[in-house]
HTML snippet that shows the backbone in 3Dmol.js (N, CA, C, O; Angstrom):
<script src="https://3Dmol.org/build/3Dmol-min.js"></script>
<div id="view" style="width:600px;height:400px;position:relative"></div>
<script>
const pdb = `
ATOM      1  N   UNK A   1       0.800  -1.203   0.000  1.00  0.00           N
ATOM      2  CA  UNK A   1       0.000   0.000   0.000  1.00  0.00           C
ATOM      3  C   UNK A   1       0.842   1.267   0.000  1.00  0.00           C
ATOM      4  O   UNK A   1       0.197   2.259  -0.339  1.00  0.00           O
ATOM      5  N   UNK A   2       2.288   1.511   0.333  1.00  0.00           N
ATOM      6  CA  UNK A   2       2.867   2.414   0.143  1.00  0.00           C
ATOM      7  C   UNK A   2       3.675   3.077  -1.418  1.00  0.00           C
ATOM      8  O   UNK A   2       4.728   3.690  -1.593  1.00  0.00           O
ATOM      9  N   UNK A   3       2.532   2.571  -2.408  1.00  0.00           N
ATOM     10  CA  UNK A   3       2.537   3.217  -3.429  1.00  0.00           C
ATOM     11  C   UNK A   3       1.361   3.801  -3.856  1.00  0.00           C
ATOM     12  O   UNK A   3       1.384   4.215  -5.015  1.00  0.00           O
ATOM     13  N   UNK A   4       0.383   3.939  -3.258  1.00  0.00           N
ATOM     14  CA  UNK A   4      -0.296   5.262  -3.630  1.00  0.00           C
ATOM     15  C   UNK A   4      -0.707   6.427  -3.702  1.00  0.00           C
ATOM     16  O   UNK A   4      -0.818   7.088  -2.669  1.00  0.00           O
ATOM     17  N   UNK A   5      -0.896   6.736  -4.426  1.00  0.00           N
ATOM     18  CA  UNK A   5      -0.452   8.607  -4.353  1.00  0.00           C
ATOM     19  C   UNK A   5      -1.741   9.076  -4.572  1.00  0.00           C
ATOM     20  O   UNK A   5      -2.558   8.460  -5.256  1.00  0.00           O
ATOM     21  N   UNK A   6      -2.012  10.367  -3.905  1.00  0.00           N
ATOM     22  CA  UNK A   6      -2.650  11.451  -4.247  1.00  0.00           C
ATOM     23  C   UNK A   6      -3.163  12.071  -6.036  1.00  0.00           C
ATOM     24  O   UNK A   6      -2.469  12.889  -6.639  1.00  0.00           O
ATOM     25  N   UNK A   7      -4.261  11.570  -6.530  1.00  0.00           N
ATOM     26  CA  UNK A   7      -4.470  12.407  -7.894  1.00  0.00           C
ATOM     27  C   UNK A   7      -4.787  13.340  -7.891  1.00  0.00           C
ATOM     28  O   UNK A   7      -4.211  14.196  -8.563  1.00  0.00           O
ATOM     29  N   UNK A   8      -6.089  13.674  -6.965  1.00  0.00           N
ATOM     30  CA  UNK A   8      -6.830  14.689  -7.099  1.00  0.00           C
ATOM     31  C   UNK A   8      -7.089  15.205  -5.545  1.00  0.00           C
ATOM     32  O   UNK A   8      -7.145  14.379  -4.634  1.00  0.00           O
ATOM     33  N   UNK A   9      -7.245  16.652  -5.297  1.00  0.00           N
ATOM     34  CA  UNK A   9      -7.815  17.271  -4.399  1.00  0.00           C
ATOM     35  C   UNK A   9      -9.056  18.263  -4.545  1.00  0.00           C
ATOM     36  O   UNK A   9      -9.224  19.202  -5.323  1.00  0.00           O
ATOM     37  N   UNK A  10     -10.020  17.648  -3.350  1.00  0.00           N
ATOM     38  CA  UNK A  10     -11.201  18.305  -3.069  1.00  0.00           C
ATOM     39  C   UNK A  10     -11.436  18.934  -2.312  1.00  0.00           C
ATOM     40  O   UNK A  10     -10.776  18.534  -1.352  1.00  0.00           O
ATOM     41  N   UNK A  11     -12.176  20.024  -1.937  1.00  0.00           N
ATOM     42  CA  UNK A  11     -12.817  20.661  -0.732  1.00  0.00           C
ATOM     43  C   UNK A  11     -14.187  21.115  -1.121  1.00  0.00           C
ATOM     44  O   UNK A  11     -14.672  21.755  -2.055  1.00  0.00           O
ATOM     45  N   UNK A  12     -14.704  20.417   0.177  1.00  0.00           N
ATOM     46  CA  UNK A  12     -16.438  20.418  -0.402  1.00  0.00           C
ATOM     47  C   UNK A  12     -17.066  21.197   0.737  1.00  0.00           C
ATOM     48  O   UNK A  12     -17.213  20.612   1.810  1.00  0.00           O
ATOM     49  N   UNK A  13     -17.481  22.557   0.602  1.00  0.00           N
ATOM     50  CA  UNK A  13     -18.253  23.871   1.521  1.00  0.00           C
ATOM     51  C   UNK A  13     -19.426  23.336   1.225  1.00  0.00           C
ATOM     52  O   UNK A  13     -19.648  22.465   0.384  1.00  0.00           O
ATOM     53  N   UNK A  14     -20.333  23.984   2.077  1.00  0.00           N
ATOM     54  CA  UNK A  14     -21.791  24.213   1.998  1.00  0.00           C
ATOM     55  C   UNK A  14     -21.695  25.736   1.364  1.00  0.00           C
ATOM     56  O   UNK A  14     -22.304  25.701   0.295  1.00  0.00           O
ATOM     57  N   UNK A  15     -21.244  26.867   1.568  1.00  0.00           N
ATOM     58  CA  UNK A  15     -20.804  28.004   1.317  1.00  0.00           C
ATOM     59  C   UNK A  15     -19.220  28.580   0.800  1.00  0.00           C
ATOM     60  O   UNK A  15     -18.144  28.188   1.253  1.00  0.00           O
ATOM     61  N   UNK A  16     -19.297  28.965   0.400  1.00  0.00           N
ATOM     62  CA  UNK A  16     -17.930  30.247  -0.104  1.00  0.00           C
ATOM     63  C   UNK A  16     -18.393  31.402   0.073  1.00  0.00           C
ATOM     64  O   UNK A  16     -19.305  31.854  -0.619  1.00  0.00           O
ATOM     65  N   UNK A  17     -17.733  32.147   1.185  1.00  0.00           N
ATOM     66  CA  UNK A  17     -17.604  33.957   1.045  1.00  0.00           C
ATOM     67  C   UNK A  17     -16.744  34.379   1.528  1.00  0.00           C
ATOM     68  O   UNK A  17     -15.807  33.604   1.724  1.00  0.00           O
ATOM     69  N   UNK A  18     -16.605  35.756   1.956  1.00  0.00           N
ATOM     70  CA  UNK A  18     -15.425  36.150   2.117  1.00  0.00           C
ATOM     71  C   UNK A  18     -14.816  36.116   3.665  1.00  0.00           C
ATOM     72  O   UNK A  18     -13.798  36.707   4.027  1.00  0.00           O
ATOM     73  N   UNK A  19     -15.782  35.185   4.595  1.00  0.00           N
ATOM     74  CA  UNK A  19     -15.220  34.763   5.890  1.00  0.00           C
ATOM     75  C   UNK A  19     -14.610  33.476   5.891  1.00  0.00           C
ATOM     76  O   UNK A  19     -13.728  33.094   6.661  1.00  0.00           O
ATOM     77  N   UNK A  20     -15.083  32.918   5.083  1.00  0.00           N
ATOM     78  CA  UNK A  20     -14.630  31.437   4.817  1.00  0.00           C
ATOM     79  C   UNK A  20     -13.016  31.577   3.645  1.00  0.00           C
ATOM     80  O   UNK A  20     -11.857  31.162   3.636  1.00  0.00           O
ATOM     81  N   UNK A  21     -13.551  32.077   3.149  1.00  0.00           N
ATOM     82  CA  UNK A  21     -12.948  31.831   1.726  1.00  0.00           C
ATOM     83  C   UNK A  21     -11.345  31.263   2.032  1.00  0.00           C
ATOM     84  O   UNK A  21     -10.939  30.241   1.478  1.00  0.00           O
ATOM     85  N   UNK A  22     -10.432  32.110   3.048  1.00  0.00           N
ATOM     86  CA  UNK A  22      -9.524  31.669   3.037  1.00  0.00           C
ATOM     87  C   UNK A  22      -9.400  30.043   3.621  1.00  0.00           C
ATOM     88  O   UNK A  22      -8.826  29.089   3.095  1.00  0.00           O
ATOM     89  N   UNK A  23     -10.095  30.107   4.793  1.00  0.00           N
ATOM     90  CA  UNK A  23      -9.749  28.739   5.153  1.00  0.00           C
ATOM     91  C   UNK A  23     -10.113  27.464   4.323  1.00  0.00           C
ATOM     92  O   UNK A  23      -9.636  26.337   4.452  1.00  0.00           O
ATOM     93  N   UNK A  24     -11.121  27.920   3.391  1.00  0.00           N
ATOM     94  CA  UNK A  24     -11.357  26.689   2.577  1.00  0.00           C
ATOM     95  C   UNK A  24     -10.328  26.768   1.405  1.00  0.00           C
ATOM     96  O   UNK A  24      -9.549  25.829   1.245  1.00  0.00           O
ATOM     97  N   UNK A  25     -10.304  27.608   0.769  1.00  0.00           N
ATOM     98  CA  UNK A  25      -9.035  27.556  -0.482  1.00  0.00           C
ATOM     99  C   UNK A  25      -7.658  27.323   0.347  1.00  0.00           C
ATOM    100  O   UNK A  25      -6.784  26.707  -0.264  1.00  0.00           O
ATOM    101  N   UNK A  26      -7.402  27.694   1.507  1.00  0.00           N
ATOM    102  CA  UNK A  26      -6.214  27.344   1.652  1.00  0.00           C
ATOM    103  C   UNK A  26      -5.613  25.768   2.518  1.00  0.00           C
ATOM    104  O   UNK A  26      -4.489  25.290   2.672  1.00  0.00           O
ATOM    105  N   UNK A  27      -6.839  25.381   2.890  1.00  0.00           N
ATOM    106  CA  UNK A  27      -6.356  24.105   2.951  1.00  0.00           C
ATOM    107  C   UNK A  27      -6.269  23.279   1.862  1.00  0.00           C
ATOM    108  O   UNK A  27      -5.267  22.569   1.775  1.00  0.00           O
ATOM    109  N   UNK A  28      -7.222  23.217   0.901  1.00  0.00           N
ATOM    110  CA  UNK A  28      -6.789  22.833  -0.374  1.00  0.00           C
ATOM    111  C   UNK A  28      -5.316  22.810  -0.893  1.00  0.00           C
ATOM    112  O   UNK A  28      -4.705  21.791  -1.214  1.00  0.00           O
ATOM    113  N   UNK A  29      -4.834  24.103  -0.928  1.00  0.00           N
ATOM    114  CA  UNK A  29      -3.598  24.439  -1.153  1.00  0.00           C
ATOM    115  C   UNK A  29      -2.667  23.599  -0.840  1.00  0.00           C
ATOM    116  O   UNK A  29      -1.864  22.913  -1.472  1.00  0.00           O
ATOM    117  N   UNK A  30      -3.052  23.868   0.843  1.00  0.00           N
ATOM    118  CA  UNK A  30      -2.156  22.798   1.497  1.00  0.00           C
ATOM    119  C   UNK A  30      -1.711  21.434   1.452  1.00  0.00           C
ATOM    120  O   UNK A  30      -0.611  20.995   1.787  1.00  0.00           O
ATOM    121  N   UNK A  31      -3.019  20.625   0.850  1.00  0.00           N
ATOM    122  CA  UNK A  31      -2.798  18.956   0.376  1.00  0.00           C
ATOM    123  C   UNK A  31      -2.411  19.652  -0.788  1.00  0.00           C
ATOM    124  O   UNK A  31      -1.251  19.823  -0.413  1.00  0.00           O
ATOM    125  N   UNK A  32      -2.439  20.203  -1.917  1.00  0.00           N
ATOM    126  CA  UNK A  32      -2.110  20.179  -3.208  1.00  0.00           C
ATOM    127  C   UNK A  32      -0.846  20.432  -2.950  1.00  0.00           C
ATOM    128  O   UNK A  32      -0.016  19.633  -3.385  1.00  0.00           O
ATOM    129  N   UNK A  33      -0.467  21.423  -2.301  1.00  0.00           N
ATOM    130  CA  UNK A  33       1.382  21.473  -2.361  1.00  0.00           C
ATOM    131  C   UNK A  33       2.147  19.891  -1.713  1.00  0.00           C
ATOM    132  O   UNK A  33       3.044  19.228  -2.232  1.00  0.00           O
ATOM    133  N   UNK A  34       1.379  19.634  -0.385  1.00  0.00           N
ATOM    134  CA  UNK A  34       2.074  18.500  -0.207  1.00  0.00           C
ATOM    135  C   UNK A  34       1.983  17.143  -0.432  1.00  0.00           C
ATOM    136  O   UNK A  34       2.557  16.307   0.266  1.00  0.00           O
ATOM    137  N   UNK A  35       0.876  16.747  -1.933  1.00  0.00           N
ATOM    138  CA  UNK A  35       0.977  16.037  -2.654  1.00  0.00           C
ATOM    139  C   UNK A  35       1.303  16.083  -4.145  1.00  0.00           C
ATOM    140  O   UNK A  35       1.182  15.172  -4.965  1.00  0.00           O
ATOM    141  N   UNK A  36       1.799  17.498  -4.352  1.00  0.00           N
ATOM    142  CA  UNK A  36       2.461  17.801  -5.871  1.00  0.00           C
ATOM    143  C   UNK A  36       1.434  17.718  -6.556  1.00  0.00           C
ATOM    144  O   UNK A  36       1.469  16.834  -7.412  1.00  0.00           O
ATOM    145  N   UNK A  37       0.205  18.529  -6.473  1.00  0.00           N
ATOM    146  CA  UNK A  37      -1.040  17.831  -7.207  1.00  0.00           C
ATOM    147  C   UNK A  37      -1.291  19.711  -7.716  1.00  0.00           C
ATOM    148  O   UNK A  37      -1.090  20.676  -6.979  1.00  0.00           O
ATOM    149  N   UNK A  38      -1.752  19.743  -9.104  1.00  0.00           N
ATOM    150  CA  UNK A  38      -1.694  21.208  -9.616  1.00  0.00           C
ATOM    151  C   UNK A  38      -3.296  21.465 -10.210  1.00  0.00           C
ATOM    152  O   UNK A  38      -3.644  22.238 -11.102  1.00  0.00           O
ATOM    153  N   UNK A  39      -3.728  20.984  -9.785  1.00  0.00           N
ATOM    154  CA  UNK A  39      -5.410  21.234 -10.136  1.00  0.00           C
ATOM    155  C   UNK A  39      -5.909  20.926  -8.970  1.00  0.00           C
ATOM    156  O   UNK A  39      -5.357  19.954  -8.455  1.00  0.00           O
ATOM    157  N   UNK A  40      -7.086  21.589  -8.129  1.00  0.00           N
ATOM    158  CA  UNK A  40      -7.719  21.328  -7.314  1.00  0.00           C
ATOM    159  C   UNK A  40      -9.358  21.846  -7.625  1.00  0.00           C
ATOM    160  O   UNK A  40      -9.673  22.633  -8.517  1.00  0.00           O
ATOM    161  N   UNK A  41     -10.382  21.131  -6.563  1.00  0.00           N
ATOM    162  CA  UNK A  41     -11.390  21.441  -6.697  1.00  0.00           C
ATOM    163  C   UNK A  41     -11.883  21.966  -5.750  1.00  0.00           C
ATOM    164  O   UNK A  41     -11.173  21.861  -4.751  1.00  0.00           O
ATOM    165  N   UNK A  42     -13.053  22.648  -5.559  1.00  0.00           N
ATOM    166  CA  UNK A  42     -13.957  23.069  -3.915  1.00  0.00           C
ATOM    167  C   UNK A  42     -14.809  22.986  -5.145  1.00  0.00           C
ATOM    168  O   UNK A  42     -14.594  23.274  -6.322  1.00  0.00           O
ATOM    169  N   UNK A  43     -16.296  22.290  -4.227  1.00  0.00           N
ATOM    170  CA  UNK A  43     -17.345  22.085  -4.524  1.00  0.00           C
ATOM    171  C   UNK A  43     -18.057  22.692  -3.546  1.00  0.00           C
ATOM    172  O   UNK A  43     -17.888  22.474  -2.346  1.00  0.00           O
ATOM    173  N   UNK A  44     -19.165  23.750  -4.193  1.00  0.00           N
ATOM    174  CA  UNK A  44     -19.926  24.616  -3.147  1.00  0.00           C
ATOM    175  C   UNK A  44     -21.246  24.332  -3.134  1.00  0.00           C
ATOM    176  O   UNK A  44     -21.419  24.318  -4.352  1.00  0.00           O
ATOM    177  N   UNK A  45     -22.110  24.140  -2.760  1.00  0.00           N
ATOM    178  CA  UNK A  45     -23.701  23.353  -2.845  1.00  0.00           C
ATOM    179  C   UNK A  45     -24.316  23.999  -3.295  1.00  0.00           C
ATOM    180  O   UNK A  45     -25.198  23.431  -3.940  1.00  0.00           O
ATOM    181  N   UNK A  46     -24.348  25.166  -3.320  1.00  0.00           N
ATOM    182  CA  UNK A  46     -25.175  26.103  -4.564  1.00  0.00           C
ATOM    183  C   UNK A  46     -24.321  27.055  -4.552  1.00  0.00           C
ATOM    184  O   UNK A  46     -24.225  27.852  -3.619  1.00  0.00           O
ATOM    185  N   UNK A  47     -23.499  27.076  -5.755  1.00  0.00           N
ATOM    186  CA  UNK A  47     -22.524  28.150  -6.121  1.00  0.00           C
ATOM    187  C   UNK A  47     -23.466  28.779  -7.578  1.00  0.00           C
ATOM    188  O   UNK A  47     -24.116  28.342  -8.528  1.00  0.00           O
ATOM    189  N   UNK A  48     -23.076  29.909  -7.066  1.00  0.00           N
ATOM    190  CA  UNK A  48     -24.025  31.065  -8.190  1.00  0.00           C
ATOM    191  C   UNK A  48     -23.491  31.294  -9.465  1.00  0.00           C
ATOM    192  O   UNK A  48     -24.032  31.605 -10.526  1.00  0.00           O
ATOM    193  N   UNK A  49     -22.183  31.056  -9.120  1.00  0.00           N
ATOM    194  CA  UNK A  49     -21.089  31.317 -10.795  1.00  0.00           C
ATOM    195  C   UNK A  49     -19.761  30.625 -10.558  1.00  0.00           C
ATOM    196  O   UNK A  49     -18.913  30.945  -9.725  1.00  0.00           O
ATOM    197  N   UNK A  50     -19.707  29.405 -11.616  1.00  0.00           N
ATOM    198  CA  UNK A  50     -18.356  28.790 -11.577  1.00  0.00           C
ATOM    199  C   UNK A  50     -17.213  29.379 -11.631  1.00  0.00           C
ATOM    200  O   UNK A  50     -17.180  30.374 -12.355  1.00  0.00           O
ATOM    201  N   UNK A  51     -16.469  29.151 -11.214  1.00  0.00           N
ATOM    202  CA  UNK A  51     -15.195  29.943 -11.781  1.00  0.00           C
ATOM    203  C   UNK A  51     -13.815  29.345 -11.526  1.00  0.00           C
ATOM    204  O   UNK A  51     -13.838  28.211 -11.050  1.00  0.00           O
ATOM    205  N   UNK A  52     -12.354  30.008 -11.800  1.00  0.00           N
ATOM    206  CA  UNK A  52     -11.547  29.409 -12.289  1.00  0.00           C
ATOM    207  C   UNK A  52     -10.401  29.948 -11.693  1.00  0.00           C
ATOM    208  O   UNK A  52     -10.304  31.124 -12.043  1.00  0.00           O
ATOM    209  N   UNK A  53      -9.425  29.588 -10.894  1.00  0.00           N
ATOM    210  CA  UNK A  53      -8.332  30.659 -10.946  1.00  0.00           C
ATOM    211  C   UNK A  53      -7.149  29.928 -10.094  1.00  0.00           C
ATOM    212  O   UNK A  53      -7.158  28.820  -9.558  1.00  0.00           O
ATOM    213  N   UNK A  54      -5.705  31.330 -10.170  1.00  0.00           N
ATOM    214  CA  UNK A  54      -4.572  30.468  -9.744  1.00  0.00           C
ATOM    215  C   UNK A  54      -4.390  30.938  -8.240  1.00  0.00           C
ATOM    216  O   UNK A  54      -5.006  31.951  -7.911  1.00  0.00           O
ATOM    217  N   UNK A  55      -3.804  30.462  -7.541  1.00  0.00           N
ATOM    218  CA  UNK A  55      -3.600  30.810  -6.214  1.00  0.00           C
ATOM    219  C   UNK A  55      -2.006  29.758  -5.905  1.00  0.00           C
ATOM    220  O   UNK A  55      -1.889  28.533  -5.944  1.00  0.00           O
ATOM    221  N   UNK A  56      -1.305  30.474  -5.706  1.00  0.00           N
ATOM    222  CA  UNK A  56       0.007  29.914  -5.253  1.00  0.00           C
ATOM    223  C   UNK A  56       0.469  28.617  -6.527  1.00  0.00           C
ATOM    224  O   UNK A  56       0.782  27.433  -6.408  1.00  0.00           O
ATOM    225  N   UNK A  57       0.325  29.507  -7.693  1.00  0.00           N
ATOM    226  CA  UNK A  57       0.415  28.656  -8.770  1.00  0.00           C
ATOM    227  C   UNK A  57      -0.462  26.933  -9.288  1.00  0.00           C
ATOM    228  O   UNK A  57      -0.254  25.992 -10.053  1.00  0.00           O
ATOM    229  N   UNK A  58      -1.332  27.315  -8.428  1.00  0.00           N
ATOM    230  CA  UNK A  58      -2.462  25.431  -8.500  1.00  0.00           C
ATOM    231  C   UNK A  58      -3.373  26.306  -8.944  1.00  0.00           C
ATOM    232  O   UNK A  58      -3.697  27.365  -8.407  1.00  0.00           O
ATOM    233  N   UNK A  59      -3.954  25.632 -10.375  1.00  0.00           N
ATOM    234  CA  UNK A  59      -5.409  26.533 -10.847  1.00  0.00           C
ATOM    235  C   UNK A  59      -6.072  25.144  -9.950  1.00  0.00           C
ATOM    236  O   UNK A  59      -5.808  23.972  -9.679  1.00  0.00           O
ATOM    237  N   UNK A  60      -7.241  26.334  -9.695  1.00  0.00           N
ATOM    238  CA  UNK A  60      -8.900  26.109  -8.580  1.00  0.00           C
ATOM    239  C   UNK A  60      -9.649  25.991  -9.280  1.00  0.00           C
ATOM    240  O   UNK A  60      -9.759  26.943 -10.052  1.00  0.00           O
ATOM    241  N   UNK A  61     -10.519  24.942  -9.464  1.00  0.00           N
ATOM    242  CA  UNK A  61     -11.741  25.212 -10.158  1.00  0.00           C
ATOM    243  C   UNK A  61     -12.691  25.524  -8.429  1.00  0.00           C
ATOM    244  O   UNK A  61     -12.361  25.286  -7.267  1.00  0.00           O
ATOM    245  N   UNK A  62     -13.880  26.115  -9.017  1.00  0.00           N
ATOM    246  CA  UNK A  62     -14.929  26.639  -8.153  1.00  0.00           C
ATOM    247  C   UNK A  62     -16.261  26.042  -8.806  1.00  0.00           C
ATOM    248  O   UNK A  62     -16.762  26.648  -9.752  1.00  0.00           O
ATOM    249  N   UNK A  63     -16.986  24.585  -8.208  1.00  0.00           N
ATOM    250  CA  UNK A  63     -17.865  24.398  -8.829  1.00  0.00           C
ATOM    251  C   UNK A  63     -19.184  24.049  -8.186  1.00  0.00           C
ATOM    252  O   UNK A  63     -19.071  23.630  -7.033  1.00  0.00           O
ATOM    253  N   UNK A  64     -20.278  24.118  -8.618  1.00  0.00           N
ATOM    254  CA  UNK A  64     -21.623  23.949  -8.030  1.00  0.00           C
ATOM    255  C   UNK A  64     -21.602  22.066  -7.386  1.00  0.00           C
ATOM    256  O   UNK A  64     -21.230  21.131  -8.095  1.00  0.00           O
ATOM    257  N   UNK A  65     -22.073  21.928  -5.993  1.00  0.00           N
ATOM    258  CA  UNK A  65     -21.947  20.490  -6.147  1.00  0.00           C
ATOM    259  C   UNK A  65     -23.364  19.889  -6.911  1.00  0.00           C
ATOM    260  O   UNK A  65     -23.334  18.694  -7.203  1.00  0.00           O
ATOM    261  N   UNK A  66     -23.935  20.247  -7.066  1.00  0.00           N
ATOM    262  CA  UNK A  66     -25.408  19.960  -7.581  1.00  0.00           C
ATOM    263  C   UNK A  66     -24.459  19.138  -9.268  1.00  0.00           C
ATOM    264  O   UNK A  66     -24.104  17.996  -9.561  1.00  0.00           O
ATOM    265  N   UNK A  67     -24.397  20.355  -9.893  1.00  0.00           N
ATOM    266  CA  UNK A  67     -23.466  20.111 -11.655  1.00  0.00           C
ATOM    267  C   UNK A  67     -22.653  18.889 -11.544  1.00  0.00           C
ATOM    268  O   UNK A  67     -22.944  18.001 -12.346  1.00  0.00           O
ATOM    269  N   UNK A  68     -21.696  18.657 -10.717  1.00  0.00           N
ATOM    270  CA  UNK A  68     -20.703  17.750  -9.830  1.00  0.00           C
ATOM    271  C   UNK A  68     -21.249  16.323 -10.024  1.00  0.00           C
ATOM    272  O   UNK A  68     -20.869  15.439 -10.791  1.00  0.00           O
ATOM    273  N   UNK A  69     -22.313  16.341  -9.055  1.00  0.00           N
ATOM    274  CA  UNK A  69     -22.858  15.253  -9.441  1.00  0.00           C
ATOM    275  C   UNK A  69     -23.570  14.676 -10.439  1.00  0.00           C
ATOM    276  O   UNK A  69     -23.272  13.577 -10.904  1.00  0.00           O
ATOM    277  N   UNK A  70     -24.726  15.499 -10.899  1.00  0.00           N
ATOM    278  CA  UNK A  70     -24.750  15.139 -12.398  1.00  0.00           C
ATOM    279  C   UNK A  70     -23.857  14.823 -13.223  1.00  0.00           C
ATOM    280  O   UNK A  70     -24.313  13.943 -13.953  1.00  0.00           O
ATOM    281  N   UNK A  71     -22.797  15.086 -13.496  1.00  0.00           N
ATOM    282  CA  UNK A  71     -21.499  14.679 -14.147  1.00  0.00           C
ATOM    283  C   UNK A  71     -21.395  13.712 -13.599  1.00  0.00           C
ATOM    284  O   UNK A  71     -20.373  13.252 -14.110  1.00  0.00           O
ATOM    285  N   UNK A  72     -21.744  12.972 -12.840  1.00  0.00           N
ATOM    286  CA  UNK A  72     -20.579  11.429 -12.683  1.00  0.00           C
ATOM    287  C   UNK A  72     -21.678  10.810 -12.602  1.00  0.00           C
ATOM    288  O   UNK A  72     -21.689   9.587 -12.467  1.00  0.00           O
TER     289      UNK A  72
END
`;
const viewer = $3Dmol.createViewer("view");
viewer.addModel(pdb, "pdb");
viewer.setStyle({}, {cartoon: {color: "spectrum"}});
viewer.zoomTo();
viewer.render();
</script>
């Protein structure tokens, strides 16, 4: 079992705003830097507008979890 690695990182809010915001994007961060992982996700339960961006060089996606699941 000590070959498996980290693909992907998630963080799943009920909310995103601007009291939260850091602690949820930045723990993300945090597994993404210390699993070398350069895409991350936060899934927000009703997010109003997707969006996209870089933060300490890892692009974020920002996505509705509702959409999320439909997709899979």
């Amino acid at each position: 079992m000590n070959n498996l690695k980290a693909s992907q990182a998630i963080q799943v809010t009920q909310e995103l705003n601007k009291n939260n915001r850091e602690r949820e994007v930045g723990g993300l961060i945090e597994v993404m830097q210390k699993y070398k992982i350069e895409q991350g996700l936060v899934l927000v339960q009703d997010l109003k507008k997707e969006t996209e961006e870089k933060v300490d060089n890892k692009k974020i996606k920002f996505v509705s979890l509702w959409k999320r699941l439909l997709e899979e």
